[in-house]
C-alpha positions in Angstrom: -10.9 16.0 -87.5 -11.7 19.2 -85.8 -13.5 17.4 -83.2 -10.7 15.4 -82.4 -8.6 18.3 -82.0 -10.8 20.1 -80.0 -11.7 17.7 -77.7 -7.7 17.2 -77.5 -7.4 20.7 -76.2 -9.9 20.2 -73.6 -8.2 17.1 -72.2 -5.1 19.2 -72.7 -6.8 22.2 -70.0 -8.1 19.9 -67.9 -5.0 18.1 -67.7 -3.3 21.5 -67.0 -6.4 22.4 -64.4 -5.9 18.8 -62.7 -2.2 19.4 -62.4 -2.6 23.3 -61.0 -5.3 21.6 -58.2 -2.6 19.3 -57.5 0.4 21.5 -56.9 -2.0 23.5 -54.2 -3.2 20.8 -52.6 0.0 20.1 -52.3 1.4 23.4 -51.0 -1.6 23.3 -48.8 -0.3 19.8 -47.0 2.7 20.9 -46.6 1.3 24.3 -44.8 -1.1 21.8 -42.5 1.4 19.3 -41.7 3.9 22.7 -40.9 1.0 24.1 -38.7 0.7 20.3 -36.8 4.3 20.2 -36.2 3.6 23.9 -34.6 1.2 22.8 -32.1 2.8 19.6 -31.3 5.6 21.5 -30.3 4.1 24.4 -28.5 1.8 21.6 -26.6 5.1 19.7 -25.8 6.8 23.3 -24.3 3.3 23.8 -22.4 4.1 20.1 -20.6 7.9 20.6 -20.3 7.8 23.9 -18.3 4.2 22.8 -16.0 5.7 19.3 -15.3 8.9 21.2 -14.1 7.4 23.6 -12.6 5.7 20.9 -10.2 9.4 19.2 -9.8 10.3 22.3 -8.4 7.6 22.9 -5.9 9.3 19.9 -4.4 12.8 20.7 -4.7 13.9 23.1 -1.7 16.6 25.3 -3.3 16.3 25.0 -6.9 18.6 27.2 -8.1 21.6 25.8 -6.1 20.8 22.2 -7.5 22.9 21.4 -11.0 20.8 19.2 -13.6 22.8 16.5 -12.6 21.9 16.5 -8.7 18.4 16.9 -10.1 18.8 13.5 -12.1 20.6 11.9 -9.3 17.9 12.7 -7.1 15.0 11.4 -9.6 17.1 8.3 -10.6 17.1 7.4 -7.1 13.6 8.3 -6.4 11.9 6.5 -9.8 13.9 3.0 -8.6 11.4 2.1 -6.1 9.7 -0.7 -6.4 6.6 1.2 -5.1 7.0 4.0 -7.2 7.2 1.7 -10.7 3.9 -0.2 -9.4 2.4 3.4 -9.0 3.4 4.7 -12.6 2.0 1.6 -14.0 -1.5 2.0 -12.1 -1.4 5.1 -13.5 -0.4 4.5 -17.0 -2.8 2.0 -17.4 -5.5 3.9 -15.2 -5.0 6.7 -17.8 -5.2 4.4 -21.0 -8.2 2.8 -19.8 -10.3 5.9 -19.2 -8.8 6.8 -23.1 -10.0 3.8 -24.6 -13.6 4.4 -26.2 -16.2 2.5 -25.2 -17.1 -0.6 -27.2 -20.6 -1.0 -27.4 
């Protein structure tokens, strides 16, 4: 009988053990997947303001265009016919050169 209840409280502390483990690997996702989030964003912001800065290398006066003109003006631009067969080449261009080699 003393066996029994001895090896009872040892599944008892591992049990407790397992469950501890648990809770910080838990915590621990939660801190990774925070930290992810983190660069994801800052790589985003890193995109946003170099891809506008290039817009406005193009744009003469910048600062006297509203958002708005600057959508009407890209709108109008991205409509081409030659411009949508150019972003395609490049999309696919891009995904090609991504793609890892089969064999």
């Amino acid at each position: 009988m003393r066996l029994a209840n001895e090896q009872l409280e040892n599944l008892k502390h591992q049990k407790y053990v397992a469950e501890k483990k648990l809770t910080a690997a838990k915590h621990r996702e939660k801190q990774l997947q925070h930290e992810l989030k983190q660069l994801t964003r800052s790589e985003r912001t890193h995109r946003l303001c170099t891809r506008a800065g290039m817009l406005e290398t193009f744009l003469r006066e910048p600062t006297v265009l509203t958002d708005d003109d600057v959508m009407e003006l890209l709108t109008f631009v991205f409509h081409g016919e030659a411009v949508q067969k150019k972003l395609n080449m490049l999309i696919e261009n891009r995904k090609e050169s991504e793609q890892p080699d089969g064999g």
